[in-house]
C-alpha positions in Angstrom: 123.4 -30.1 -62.9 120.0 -31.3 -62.5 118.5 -31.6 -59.0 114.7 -33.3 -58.9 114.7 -36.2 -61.6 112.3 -38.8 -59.4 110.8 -41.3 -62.1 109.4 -41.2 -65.8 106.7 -38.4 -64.9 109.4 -35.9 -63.5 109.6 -32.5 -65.2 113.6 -32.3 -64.1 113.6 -35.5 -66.6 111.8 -33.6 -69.4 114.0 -30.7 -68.9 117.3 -33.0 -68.5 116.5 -34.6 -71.9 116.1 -31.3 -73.7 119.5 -30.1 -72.8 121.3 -33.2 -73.1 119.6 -32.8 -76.5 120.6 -29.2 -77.1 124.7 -30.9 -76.3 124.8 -30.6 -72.6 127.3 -33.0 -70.3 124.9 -33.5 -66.9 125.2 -34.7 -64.1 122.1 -35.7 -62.2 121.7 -35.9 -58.0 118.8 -38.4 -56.1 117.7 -38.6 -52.6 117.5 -42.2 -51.3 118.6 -45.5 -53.0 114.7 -46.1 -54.2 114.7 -42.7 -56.5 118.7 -43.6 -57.6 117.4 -46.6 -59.5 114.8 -45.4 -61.2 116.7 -42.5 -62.3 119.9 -44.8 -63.4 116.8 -46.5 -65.6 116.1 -43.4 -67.1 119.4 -41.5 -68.0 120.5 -44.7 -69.7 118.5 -43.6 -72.5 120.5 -40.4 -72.9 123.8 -42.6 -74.5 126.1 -41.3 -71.8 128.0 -41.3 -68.8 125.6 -39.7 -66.7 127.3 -39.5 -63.0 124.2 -40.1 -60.7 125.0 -38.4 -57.2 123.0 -38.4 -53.7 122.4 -35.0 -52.4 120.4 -33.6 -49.7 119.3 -30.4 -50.4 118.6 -29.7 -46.6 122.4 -30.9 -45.7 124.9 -28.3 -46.9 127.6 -30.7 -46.6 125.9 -32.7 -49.0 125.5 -29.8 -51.3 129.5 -29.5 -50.9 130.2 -32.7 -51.7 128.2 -32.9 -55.1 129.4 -29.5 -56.1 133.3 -30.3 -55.4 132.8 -33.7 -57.6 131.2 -32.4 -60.5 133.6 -29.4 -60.3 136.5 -32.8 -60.1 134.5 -34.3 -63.4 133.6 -31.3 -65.5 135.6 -28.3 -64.5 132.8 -25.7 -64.7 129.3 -25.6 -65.3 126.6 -23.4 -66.9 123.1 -24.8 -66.2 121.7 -25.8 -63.2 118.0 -26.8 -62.6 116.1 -26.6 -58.9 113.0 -28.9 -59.7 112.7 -30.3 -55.9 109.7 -29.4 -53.7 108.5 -31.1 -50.3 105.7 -30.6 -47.9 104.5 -33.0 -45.6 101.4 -34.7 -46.7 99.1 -33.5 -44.3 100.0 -30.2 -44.7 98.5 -30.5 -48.5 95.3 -31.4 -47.2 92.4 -29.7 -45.5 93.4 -26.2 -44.1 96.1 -23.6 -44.3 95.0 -22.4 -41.1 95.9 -25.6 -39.5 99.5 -25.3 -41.1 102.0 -27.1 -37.9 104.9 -25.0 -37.2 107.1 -27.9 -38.2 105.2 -28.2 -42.0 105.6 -24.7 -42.4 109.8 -24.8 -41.9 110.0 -28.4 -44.2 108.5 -26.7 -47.2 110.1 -23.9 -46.7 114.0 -25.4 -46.5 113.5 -28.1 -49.4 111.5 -26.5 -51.7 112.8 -22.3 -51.1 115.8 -22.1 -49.4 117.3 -25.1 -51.2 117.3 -22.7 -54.4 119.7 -20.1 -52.4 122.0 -23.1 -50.9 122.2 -24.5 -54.2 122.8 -21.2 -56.4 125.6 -20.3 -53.6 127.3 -23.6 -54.2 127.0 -23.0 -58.2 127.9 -20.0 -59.4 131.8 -20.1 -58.5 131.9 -22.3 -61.1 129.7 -20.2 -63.1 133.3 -19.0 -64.3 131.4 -18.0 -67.9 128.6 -17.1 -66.9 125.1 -20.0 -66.4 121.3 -19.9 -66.0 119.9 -21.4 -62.7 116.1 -22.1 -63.4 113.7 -23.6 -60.9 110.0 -25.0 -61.0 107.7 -22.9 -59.2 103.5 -22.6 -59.6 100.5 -20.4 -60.2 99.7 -21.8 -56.6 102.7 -18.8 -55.5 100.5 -16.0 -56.7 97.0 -16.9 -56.5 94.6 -19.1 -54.1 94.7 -22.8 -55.1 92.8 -25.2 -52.7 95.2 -27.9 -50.8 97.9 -26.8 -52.5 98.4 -24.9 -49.0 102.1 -24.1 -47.8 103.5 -25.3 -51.0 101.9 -21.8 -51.9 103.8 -19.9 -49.8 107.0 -21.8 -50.1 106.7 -21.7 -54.0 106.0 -17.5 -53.6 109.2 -17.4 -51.1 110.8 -19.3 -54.3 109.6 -16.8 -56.9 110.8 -13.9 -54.6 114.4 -15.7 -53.6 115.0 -16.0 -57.8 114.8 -12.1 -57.9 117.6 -11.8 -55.2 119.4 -14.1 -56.9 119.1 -12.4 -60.2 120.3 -9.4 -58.6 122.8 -11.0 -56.5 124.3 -12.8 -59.7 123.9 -10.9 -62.7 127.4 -8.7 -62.4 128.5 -12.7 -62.9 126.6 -13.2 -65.9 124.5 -15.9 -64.3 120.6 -15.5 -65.1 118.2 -17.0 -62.6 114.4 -17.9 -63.8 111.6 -19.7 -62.8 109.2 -21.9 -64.7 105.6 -21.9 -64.0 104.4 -24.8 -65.2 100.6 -25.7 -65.0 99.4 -29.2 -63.5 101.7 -32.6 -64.7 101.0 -35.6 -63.0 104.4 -36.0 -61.1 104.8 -38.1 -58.1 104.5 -34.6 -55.9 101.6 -33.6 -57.7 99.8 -36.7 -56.6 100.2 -36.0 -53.3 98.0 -33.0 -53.6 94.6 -33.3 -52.7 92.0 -33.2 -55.5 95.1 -33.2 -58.5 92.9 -34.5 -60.8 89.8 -32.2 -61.0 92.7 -29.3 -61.2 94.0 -31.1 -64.5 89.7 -30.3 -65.8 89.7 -27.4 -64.4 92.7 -26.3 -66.3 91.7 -28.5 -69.8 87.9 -27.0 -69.5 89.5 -22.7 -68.6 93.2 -22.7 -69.8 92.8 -20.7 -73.3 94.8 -23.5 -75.2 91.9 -25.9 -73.6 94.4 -28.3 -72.9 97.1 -29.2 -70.5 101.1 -29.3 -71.3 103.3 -31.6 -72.1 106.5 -32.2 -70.4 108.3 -31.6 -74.0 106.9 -28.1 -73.6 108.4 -27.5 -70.4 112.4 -28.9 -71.5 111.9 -26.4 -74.7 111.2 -23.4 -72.6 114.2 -24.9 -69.9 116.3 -25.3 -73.4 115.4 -21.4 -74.5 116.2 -20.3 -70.9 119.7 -22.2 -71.2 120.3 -20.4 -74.8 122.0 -16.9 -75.8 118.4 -16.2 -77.2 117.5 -15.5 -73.4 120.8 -13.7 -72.6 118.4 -10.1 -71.3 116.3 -12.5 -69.5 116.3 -13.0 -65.4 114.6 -13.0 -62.3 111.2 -13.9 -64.4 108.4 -16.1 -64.0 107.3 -17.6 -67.3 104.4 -19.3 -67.7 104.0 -22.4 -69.4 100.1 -23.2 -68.2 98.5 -23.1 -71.9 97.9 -19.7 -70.8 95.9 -20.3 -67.5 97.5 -17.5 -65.9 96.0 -15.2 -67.6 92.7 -15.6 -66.9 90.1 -13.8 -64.4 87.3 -17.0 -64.4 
């Protein structure tokens, strides 16, 4: 199951095509009749029934719903992908200080707790055992201006994956996150600034470049393998090394 495929630029996309790729069956989920036809567009390139189903993340009997038809379709799954993320757009500018009450509770529940409601929902059809892996940023970990409450939420998203792993591993389910550096997605663009953080990251990532969405499906792929079966409750970066630098 992939939740977060938005349009052409979407690193849920990159990540779907790699496993469908690799020989997964998916099944996508979109928010909204707008974002179901673009993604329609773009899973008719995979060369297979892809069911296409609206979900929520903030409505849990939404999340019921898509779980009990693609248990109906498939029987069981193994991989599940979290690459949704919301804050309001004024929270994403200016000050964290000036953070409302209300912004700080949105990004939280869609782009945090939507990982929990989501892995709850998945793993008792995690009958063999799966790999849950979600999109997170350096933004959880270190000061990165405008990027604001996402920060926090995306830190509360690194911290829920441990849980998780804990929480799941007796089932055999592993539970990672990607840290990806900048792409130029539709929520990146709502970021203040996005495009002097692609420089900055060209001009100081050791790699001196940015990555490519490929880059980020083969590490999802890897995640999804039995060549990753010791590996959860991680962060791995995929930043061209960004991360590991001090200036």
């Amino acid at each position: 199951m992939v939740f977060g495929v938005a349009n052409k630029r979407s690193i849920a996309l990159a990540i779907a095509q790699a496993w469908h790729n690799q020989g997964a069956k998916l099944a996508l989920t979109n928010q909204g009749k707008r974002l179901k036809e673009n993604v329609e567009e773009l899973v008719g390139t995979f060369g297979q029934a892809t069911p296409i189903l609206p979900c929520d993340v903030t409505n849990n009997d939404e999340i019921a719903r898509v779980f009990s038809e693609v248990q109906q379709r498939f029987g069981k799954l193994h991989l599940m992908l979290h690459s949704v993320a919301f804050a309001p757009r004024e929270a994403l500018e200016g000050n964290f200080l000036d953070t409302s009450r209300e912004a700080f509770r949105v990004a939280h529940d869609v782009s945090a707790y939507s990982l929990v409601a989501l892995a709850r929902a998945a793993a008792p059809m995690m009958t063999e055992g799966g790999s849950i892996v979600a999109m997170t940023y350096y933004g959880a970990e270190k000061v990165v201006p405008h990027y604001n409450v996402m920060g926090v939420a995306k830190a509360s998203l690194e911290a829920s994956t441990r849980y998780l792993a804990y929480d799941l591993g007796p089932r055999k389910i592993r539970v990672n996150c990607i840290s990806a550096g900048p792409m130029n997605t539709l929520a990146a663009r709502g970021i203040a600034g996005f495009t002097d953080m692609l420089k900055h990251y060209e001009a100081h990532a050791p790699l001196k470049r940015n990555v490519l969405p490929e880059e980020l499906g083969a590490t999802a792929a890897f995640l999804a393998s039995d060549g990753a079966a010791a590996i959860t409750g991680q962060v791995i970066y995929v930043d061209s090394g960004y991360q590991i630098m001090g200036m």
